[in-house]
C-alpha positions as CSV (number, residue, x, y, z in Angstrom):
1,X,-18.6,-2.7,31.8
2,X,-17.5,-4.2,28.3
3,X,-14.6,-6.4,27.9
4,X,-13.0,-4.8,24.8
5,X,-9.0,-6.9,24.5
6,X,-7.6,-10.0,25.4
7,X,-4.1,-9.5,26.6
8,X,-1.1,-11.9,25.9
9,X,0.7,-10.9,29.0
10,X,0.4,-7.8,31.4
11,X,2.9,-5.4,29.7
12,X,0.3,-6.0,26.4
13,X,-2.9,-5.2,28.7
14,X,-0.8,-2.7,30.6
15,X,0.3,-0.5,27.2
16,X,-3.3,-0.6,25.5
17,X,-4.4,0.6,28.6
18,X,-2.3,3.2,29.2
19,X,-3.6,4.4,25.9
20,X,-7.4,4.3,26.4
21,X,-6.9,6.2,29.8
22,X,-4.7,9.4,27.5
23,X,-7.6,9.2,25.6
24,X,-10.1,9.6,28.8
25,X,-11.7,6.8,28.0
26,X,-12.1,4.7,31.6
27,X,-11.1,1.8,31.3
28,X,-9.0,-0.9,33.9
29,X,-7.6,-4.3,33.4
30,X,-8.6,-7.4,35.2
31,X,-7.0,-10.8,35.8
32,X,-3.5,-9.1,36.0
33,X,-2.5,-10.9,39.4
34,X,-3.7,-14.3,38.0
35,X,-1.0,-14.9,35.7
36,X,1.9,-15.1,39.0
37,X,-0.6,-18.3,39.8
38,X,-0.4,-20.4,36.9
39,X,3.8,-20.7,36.6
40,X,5.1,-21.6,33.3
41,X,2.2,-21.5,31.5
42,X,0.7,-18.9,29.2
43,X,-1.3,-16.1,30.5
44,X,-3.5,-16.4,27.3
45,X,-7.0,-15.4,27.8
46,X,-6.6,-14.2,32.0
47,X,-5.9,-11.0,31.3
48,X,-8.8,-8.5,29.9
49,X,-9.0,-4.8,29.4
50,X,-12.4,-3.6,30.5
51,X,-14.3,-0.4,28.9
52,X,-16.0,1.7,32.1
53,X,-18.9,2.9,29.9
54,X,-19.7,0.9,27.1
55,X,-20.8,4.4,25.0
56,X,-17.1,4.4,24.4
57,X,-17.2,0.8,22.8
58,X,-16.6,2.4,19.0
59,X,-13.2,4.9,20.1
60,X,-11.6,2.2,22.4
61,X,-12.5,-0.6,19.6
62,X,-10.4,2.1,17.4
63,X,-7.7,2.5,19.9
64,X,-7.5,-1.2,19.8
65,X,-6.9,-1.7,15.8
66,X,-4.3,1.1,16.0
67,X,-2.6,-0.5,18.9
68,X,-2.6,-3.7,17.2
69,X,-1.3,-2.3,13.9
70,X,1.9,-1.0,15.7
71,X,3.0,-4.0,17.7
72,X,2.6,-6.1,14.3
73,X,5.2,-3.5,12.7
74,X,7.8,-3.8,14.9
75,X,11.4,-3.3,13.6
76,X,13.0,-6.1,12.5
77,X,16.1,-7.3,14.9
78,X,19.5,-6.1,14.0
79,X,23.3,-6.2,15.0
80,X,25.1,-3.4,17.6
81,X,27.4,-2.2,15.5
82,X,29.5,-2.0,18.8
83,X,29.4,-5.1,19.9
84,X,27.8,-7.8,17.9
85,X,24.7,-7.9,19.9
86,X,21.2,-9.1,18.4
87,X,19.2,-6.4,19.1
88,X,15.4,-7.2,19.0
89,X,12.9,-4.7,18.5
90,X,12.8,-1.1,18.3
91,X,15.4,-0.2,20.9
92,X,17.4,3.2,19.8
93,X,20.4,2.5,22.1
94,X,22.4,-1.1,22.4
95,X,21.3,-2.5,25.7
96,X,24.9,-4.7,25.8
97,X,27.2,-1.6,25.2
98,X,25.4,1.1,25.0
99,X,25.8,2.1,21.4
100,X,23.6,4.1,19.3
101,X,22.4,2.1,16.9
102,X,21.5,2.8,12.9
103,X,18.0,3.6,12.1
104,X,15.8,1.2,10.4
105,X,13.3,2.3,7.5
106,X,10.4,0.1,7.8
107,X,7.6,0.1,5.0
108,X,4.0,-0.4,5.9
């Protein structure tokens, strides 16, 4: 086994793993039920993702830097045009009201 991402929570680890596993690369993350242990503090550096067969280092290390590339893009927060509402992320649908919101054009 090859430890291939350090996760900053579970939903992090969780997501990148969900993608190595649609690309059938085997994979499974570890230190998950660690974090409920340590309270308030960060689950910095607990929670792994774990390659299966390390002949699948190069894809998964590719997986990685595209997984990475998207969650530093995210869509900037903006205002439910219903309501008011900061909306963060990359929601499509106001989670206060229930409003559609605009689309956002984002450059890369």
């Amino acid at each position: 086994m090859l430890k291939l991402y350090e996760a900053e929570n579970h939903l992090d680890a969780q997501l990148l793993l969900d993608e190595l596993l649609s690309a059938d690369i085997e994979a499974v993350m570890k230190g998950h039920f660690l974090s409920g242990a340590i309270g308030e503090l960060p689950a910095a550096g607990l929670i792994t993702v774990w390659l299966a067969d390390e002949a699948d280092e190069s894809k998964g290390r590719t997986i990685v830097q595209e997984y990475e590339s998207r969650k530093s893009h995210e869509s900037p927060p903006q205002q439910c045009p219903g309501c008011s509402e900061e909306i963060e992320g990359n929601y499509v649908v106001c989670w206060n009201c229930g409003k559609e919101l605009p689309e956002i054009s984002v450059t890369f």
